[in-house]
KEMI-395676 format. One line per 5 residues: for each residue x, y, z of N, C-alpha, C, O, CB. Coordinates in steps of 0.05 Angstrom, whole numbers, m for minus. Each point is the difference from the previous one (the first is absolute). Glycine has a CB too. Layout:
X Y Z X Y Z X Y Z X Y Z X Y Z; ...
end
This chain:
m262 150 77 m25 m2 15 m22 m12 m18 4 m3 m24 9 43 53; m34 m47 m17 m18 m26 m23 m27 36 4 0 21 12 10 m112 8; m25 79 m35 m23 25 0 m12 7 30 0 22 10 m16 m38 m59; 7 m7 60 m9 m2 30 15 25 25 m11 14 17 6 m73 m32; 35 55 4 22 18 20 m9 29 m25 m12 21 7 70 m66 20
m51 40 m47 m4 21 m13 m25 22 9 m1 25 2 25 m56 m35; m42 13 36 m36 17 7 3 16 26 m8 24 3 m28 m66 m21; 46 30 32 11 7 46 12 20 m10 m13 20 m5 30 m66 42; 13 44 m43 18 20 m5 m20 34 m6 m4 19 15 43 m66 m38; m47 43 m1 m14 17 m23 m28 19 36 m3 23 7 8 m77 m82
m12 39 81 m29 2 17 22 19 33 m6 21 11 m37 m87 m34; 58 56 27 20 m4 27 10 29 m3 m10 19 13 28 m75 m11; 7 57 m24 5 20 m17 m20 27 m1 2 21 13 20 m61 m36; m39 35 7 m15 38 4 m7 1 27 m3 24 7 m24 m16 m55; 23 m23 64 m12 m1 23 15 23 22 m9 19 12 m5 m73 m26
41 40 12 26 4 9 4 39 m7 1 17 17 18 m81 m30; m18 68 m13 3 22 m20 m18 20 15 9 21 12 m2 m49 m60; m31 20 47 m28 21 13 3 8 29 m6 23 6 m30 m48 m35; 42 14 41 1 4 23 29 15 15 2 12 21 m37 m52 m28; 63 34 m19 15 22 7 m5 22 m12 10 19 12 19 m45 m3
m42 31 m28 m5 24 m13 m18 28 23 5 24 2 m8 m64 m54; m24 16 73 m8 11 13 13 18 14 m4 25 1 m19 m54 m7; 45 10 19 25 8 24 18 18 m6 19 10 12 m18 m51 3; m14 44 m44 28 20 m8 34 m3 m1 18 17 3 m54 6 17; 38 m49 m24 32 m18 1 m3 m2 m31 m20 m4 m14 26 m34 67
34 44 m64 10 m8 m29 8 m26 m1 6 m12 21 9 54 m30; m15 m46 0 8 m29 m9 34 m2 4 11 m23 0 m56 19 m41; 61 29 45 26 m9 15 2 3 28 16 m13 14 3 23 m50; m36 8 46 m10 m10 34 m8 m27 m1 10 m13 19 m29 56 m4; 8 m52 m26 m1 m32 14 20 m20 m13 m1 m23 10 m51 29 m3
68 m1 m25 22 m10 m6 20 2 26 4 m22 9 m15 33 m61; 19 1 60 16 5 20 m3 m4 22 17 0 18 m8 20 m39; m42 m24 24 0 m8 26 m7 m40 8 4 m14 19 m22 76 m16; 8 m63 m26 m5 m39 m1 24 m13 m18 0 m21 m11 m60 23 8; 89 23 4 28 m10 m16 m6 m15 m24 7 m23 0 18 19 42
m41 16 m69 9 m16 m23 m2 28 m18 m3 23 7 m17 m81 1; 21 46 m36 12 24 m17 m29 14 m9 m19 m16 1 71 m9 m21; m56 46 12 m29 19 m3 m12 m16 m23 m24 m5 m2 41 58 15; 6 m63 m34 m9 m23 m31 m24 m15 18 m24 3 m1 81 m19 m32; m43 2 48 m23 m24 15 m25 6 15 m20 m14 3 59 m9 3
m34 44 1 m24 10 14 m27 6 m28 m23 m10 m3 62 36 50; m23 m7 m61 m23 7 m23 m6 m26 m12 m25 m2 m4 41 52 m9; 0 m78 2 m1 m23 m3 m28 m8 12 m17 m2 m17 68 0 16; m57 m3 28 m19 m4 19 m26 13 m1 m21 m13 3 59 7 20; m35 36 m28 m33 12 m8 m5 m3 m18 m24 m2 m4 20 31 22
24 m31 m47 m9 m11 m20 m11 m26 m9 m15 m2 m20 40 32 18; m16 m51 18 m3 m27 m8 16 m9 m20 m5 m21 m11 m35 25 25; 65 12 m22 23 m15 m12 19 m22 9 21 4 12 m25 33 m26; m4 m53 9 m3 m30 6 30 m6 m5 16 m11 15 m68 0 m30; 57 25 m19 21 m10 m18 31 19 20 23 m6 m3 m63 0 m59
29 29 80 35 21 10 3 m15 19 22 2 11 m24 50 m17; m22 m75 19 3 m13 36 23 m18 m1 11 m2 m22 m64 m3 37; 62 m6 2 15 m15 18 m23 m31 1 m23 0 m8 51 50 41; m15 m68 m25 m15 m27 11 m24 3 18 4 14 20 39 m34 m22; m65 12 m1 m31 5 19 0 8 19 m15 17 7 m1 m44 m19
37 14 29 12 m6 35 13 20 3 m2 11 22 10 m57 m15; 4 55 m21 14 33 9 m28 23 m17 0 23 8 74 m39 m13; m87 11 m8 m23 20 1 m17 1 14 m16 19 5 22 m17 m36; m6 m25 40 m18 4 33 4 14 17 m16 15 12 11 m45 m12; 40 23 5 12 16 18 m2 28 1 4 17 17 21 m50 m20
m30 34 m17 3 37 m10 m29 18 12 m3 21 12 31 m35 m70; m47 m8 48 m27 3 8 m2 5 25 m11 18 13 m4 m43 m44; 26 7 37 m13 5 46 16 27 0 m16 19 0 19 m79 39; 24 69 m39 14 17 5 m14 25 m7 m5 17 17 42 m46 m20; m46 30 m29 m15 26 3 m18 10 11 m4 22 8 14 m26 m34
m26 m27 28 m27 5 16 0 13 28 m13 19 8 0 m57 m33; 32 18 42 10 19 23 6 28 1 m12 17 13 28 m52 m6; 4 37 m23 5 39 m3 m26 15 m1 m1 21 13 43 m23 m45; m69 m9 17 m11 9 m8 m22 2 26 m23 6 m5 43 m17 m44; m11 4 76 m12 m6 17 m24 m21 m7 m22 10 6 41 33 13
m21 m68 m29 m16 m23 m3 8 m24 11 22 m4 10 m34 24 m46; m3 m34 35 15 m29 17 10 m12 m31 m14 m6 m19 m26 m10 73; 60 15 m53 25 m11 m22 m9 m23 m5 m4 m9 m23 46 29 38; m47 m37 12 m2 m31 m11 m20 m13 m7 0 m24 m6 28 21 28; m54 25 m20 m30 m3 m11 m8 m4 m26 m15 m15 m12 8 40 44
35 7 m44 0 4 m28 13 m12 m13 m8 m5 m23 1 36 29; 29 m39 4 22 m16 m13 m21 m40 m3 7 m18 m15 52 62 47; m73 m45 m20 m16 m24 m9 m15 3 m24 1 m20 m15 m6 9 58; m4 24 m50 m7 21 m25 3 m17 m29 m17 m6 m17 37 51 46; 8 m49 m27 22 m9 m21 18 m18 11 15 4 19 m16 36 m41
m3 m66 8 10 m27 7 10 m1 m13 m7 m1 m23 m11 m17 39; 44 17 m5 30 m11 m12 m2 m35 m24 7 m3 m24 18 29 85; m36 m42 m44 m14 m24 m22 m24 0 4 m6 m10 22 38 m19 m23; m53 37 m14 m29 m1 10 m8 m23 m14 12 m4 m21 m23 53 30; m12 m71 2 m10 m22 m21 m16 12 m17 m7 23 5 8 m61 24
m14 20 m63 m18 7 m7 m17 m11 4 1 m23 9 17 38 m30; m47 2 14 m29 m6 1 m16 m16 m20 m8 14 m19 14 25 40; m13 m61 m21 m10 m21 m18 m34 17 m1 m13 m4 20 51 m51 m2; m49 71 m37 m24 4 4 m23 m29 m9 m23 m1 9 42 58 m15; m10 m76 m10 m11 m25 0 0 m21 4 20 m11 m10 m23 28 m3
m14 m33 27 23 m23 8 7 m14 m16 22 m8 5 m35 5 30; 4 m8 m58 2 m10 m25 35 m2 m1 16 m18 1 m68 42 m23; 55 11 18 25 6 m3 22 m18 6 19 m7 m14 m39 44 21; 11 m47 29 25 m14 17 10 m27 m13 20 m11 8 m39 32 37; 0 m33 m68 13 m29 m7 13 14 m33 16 m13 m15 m58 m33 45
34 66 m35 25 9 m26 24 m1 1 11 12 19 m33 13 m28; 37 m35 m8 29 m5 6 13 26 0 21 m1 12 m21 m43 m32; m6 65 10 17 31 m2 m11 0 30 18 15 9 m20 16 m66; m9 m35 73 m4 9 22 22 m12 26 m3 m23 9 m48 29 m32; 74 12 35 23 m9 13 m20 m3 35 8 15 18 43 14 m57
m65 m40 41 m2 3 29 m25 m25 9 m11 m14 m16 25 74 14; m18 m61 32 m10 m24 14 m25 13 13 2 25 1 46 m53 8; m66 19 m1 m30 25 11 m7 m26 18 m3 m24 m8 m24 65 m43; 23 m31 79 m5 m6 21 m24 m10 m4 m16 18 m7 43 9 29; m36 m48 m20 m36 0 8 m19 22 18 m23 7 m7 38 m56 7
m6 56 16 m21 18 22 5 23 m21 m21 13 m5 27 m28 67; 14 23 m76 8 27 m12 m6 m2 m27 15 10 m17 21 m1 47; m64 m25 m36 3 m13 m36 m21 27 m6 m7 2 m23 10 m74 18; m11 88 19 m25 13 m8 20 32 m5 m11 17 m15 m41 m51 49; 78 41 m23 14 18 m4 20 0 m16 11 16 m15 m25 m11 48
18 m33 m27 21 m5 m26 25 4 m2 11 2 m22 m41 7 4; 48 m6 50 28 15 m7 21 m22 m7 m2 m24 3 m7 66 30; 24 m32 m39 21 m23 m5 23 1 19 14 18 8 m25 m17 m55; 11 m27 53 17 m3 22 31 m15 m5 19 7 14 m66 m7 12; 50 m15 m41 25 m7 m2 7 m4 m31 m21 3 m12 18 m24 61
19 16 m63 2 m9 m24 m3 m35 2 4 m17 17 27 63 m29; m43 m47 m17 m14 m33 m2 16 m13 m14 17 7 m17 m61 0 17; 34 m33 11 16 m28 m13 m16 1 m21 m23 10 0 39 m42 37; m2 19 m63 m5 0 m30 m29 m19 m4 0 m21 13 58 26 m26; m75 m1 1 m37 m15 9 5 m20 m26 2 7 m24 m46 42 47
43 m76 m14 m2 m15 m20 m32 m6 m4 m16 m3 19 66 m15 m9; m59 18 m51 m24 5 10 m14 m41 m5 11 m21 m8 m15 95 m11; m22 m66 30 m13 m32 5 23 m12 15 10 m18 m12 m40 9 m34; 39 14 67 20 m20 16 m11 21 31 m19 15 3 74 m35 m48; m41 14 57 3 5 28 m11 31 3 1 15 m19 43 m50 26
m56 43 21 m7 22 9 20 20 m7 20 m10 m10 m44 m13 43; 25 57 m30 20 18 2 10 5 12 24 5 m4 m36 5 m11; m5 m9 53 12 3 19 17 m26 11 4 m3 24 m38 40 m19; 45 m59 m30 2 m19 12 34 2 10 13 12 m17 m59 m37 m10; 61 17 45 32 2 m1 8 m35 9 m12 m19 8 20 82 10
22 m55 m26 19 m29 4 m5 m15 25 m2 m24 3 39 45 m27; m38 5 51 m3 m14 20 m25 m16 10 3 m17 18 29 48 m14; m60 m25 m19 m23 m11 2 m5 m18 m19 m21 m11 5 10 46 15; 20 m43 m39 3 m17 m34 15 m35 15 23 m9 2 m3 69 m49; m41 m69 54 24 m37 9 10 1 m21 15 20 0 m40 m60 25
27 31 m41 17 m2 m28 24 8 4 18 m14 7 m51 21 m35; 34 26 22 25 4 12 11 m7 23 24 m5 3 m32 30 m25; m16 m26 47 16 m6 22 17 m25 1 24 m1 6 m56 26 14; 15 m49 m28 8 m16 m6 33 m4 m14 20 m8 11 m73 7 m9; 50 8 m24 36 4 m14 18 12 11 24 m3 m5 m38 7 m31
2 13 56 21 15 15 21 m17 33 23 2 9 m67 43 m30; 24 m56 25 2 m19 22 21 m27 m17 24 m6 4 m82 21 25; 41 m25 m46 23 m19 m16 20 18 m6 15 m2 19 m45 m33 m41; 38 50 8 30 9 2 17 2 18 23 m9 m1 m37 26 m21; m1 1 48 21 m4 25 7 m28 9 19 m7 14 m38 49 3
m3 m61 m29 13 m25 12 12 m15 m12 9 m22 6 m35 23 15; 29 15 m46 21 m8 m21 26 8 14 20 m14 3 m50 22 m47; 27 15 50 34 14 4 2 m16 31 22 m9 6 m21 72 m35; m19 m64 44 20 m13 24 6 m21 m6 24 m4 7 m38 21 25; 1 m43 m47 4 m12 m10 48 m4 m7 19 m12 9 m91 24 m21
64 10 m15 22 13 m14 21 m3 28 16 m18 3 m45 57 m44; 25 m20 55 19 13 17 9 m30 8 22 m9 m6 m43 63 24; m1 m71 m2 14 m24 15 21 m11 m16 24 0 5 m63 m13 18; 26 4 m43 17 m19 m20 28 10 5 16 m16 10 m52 9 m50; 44 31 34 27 12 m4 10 m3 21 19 m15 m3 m25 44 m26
3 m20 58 0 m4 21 12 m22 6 22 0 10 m54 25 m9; 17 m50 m5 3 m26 2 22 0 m17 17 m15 10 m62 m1 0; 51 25 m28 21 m12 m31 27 8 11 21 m14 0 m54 26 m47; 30 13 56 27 13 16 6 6 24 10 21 8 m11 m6 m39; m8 m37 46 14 m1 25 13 m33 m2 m5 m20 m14 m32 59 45
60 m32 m7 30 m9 m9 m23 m30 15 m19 3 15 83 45 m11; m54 m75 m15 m8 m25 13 29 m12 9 20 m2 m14 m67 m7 m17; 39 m1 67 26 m5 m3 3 m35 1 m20 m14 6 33 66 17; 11 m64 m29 5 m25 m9 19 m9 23 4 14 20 m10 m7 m73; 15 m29 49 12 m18 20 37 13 m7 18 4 16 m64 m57 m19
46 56 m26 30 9 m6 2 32 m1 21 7 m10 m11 m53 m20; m23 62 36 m4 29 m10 18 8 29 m4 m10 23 m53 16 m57; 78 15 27 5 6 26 m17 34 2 m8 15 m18 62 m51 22; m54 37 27 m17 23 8 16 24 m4 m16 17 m6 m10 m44 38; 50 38 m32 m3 18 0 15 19 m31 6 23 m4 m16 m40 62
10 m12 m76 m11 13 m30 m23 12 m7 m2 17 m17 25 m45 6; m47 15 27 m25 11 m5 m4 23 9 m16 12 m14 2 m48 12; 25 52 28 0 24 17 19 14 m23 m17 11 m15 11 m28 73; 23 20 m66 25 15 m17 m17 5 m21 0 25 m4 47 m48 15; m64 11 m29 m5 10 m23 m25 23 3 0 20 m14 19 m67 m7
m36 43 36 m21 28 4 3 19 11 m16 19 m1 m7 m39 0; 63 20 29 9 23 2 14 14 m20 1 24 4 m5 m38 33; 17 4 m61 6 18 m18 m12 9 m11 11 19 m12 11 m32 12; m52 8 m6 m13 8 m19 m16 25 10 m6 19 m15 7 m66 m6; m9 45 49 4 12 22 14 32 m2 m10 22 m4 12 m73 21
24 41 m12 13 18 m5 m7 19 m27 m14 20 6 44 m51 21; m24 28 m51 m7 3 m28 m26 15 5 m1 22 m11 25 m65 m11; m34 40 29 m34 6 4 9 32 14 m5 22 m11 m27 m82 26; 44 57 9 7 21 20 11 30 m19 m5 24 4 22 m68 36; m3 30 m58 29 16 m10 m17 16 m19 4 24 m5 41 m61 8
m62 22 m13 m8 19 m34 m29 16 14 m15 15 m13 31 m62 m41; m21 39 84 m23 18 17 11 28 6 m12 21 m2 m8 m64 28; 50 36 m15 7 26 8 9 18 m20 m5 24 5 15 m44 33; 6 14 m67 6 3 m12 m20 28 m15 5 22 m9 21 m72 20; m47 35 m8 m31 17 m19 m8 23 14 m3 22 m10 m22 m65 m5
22 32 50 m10 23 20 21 26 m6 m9 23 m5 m10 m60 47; 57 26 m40 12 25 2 m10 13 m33 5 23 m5 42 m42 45; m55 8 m52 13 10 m31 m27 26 m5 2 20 m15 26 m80 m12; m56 50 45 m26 21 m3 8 19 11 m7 17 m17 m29 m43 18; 50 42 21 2 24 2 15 23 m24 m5 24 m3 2 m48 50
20 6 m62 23 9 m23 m25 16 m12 m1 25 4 45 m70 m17; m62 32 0 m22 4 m28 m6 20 17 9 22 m7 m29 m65 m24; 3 44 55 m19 25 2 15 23 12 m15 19 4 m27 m48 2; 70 32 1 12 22 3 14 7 m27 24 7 1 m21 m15 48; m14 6 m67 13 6 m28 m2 29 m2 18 15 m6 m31 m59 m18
m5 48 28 m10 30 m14 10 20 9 m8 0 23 m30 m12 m30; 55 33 4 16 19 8 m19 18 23 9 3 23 19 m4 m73; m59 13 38 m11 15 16 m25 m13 5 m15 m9 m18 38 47 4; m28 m39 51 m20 m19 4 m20 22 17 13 9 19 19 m61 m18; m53 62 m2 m10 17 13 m28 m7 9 m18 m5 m16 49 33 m7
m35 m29 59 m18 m8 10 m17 22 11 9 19 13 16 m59 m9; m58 34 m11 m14 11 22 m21 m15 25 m9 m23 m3 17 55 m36; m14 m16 61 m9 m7 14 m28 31 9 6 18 15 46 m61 m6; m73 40 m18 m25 18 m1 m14 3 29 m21 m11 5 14 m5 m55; 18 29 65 m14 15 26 m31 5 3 m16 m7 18 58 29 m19
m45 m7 m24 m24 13 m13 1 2 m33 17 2 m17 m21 27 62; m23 m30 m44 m2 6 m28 11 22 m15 3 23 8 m35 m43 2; 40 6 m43 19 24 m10 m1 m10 m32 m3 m24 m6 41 36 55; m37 4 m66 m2 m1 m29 30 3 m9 10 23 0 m60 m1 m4; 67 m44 m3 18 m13 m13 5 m1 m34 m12 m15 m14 3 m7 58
29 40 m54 11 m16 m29 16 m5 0 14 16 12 m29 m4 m34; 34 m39 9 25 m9 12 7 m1 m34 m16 m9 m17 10 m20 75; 35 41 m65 8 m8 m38 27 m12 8 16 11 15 m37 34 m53; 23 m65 29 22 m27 0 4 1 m37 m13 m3 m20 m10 m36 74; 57 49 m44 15 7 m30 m15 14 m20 6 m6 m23 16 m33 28
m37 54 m1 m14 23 m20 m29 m16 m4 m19 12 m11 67 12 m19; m50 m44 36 m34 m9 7 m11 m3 19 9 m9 21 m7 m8 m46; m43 29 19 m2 11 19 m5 m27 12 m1 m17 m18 m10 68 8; 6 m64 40 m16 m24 m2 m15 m5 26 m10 m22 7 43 4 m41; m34 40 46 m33 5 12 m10 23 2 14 21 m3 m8 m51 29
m25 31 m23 m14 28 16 m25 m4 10 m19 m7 m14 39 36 m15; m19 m24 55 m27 2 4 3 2 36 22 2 11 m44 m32 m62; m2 28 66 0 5 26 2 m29 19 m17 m17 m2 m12 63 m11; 49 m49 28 13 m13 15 m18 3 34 m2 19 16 51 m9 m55; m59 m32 40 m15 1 34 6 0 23 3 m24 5 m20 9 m21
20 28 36 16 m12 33 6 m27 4 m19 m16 2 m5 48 20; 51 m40 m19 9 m19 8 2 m20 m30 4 m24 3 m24 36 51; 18 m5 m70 10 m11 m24 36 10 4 12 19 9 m67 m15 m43; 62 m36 20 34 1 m5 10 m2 m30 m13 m18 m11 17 m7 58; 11 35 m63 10 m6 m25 24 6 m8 12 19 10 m50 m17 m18
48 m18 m14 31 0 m5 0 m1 m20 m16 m12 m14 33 m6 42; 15 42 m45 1 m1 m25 22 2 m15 5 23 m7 m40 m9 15; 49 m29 m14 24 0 m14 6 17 m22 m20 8 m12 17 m48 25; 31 51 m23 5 9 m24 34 m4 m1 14 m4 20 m60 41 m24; 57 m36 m24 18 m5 m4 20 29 m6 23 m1 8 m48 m48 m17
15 71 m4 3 20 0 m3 33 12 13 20 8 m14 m59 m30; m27 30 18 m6 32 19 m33 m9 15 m11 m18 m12 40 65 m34; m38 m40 62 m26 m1 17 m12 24 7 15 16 11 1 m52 7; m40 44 m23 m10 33 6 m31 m5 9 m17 m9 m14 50 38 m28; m35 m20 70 m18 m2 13 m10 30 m2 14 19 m7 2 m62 34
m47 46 m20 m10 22 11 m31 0 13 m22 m2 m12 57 20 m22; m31 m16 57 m23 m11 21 m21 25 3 8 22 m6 27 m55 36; m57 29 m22 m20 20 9 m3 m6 34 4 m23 9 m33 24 m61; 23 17 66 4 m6 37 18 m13 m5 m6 m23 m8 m35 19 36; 67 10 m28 30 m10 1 9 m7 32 19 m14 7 m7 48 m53
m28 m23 59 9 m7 29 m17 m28 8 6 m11 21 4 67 m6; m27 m65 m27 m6 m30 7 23 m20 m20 m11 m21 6 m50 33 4; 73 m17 m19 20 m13 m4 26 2 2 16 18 m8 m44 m26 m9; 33 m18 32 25 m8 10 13 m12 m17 m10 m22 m6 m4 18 44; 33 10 m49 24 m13 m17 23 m6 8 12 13 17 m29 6 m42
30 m44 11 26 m16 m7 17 m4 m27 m6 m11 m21 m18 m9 54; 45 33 m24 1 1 m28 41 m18 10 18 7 15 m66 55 m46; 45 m89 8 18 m10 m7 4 m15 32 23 m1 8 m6 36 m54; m36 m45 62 15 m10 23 m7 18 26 3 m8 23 35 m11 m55; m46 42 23 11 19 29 m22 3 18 m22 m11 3 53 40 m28
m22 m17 34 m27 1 34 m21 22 m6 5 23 m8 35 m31 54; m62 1 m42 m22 18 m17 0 26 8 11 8 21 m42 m43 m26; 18 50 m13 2 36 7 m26 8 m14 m12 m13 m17 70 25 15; m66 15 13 m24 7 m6 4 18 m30 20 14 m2 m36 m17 58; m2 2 m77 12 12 m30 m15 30 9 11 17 m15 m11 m65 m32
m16 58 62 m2 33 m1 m11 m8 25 1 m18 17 m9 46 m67; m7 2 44 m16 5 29 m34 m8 m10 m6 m11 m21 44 61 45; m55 m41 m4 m23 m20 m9 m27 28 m11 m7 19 13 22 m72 34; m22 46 m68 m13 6 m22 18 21 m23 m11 12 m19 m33 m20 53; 68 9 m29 16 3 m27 10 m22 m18 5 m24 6 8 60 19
m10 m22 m54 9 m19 m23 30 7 0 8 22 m4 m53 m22 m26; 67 m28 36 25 m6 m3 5 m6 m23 m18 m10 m13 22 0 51; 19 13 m47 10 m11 m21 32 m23 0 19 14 7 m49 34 m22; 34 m62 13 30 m12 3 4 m25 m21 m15 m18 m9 15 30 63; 36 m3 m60 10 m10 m21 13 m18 6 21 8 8 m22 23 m26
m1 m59 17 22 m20 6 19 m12 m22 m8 m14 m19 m24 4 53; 60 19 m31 25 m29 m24 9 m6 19 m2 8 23 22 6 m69; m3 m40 33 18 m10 13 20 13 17 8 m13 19 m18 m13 m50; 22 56 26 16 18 10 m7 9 33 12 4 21 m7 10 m74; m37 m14 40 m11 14 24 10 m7 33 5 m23 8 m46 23 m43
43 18 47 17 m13 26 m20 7 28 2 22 9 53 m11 m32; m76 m30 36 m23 9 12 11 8 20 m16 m4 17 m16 m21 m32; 55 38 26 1 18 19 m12 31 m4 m6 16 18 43 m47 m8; m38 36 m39 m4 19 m8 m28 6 m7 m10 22 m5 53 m27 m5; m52 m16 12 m37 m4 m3 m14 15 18 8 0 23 m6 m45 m36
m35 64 5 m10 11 18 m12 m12 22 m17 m18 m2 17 42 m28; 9 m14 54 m15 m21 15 m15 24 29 10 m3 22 32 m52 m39; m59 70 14 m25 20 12 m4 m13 34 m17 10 15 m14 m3 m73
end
């Protein structure tokens, strides 16, 4: 997080803290009820920046509590911007080269930054200036393409068959159906050969998110996600050895595992647990 997310968080956070304290809620009551782990929650009143997850899932976290907390979630959860711009307090500032951003004219007196900037050459051309408004470039750009059609004809012209008084016709037809052919052979050849590679992996395990639900997935003894998964989000995860899931609201996800026809991993606001190897035989899989 840059300081900006850091300051929200930090402000959002006690905010969050005070107001369950009022209500008289622990910090694992609301773990259990907005499905993430109690770490993340205290994470959140503290403004530990360094225990969070990616911005976009601490947002997520934000509206959810806020709701429990009977608040409008999505008031608070604006609070804290997942990418927030920065604030130029001078305008001076905006032609410094450490400065990554572009400032609107009507918006020169606030100063926000709106996009990242093209590199400011200095004593030459404006800042806000781009390729598509620069003749110069436009200019070179236009001669190139009319370079390449140019290009293209020539070849065009070079390799098509001319025919002559002694040329018979249907040598000229024979040689671009074999090649034809050839063309066909090494097309199909490639298409069959892509399914081989991506059914490699012994254990292939799919989800499909009903509702929201807090996910850690360890592929061969690493871990390599965690975090909260949104309604109607889909994801897939290979392993070669062993796979170990364990969901929060286990009854919003639908799983596949190796091919098979989806099934529900618990019932809905319990934490499942399930082990996938290669052995594993999904008839035997829970399915609620």
């Amino acid at each position: 997080m840059n300081p900006a997310q850091q300051e929200q968080l930090l402000k959002v956070g006690a905010y969050l803290k005070d107001l369950r304290q009022e209500k008289g809620k622990t910090v694992d009551e609301v773990a259990n009820q907005i499905f993430i782990r109690p770490a993340l929650v205290k994470a959140i009143e503290a403004g530990d920046w360094e225990s969070l997850p990616e911005p976009v899932f601490v947002q997520g976290f934000i509206l959810r509590y806020a709701d429990y907390l009977g608040l409008n979630g999505r008031e608070v959860a604006k609070q804290f911007e997942p990418t927030p711009v920065a604030v130029l307090p001078d305008p001076q500032l905006a032609t410094q080269g450490s400065v990554e951003g572009v400032v609107n004219s009507e918006d020169r007196h606030g100063l926000k930054v709106l996009s990242k900037a093209e590199p400011i050459v200095r004593g030459g051309a404006a800042p806000e200036s781009r390729a598509g408004s620069n003749p110069v470039i436009w200019f070179l750009g236009a001669a190139a393409v009319a370079a390449a059609i140019a290009i293209v004809a020539l070849l065009t012209t070079r390799n098509t068959p001319q025919r002559a008084d002694t040329t018979d016709p249907v040598e000229e037809v024979a040689e671009p159906a074999a090649e034809d052919t050839v063309d066909t052979a090494a097309t199909t050849a490639t298409a069959e050969s892509e399914p081989v590679a991506a059914n490699a992996a012994p254990i292939t395990f799919d989800v499909n998110l009903e509702d929201d639900a807090w996910m850690r997935v360890t592929v061969d003894g690493e871990e390599v996600y965690e975090g909260t998964l949104t309604a109607g989000t889909r994801e897939s995860w290979t392993a070669q050895n062993e796979l170990l899931v364990t969901a929060g609201n286990s009854g919003g996800v639908l799983y596949s595992f190796n091919g098979s026809e989806e099934s529900r991993l618990g019932a809905p606001g319990t934490v499942s647990n399930l082990t996938l190897t290669p052995e594993t035989d999904p008839e035997t899989l829970p399915n609620p």
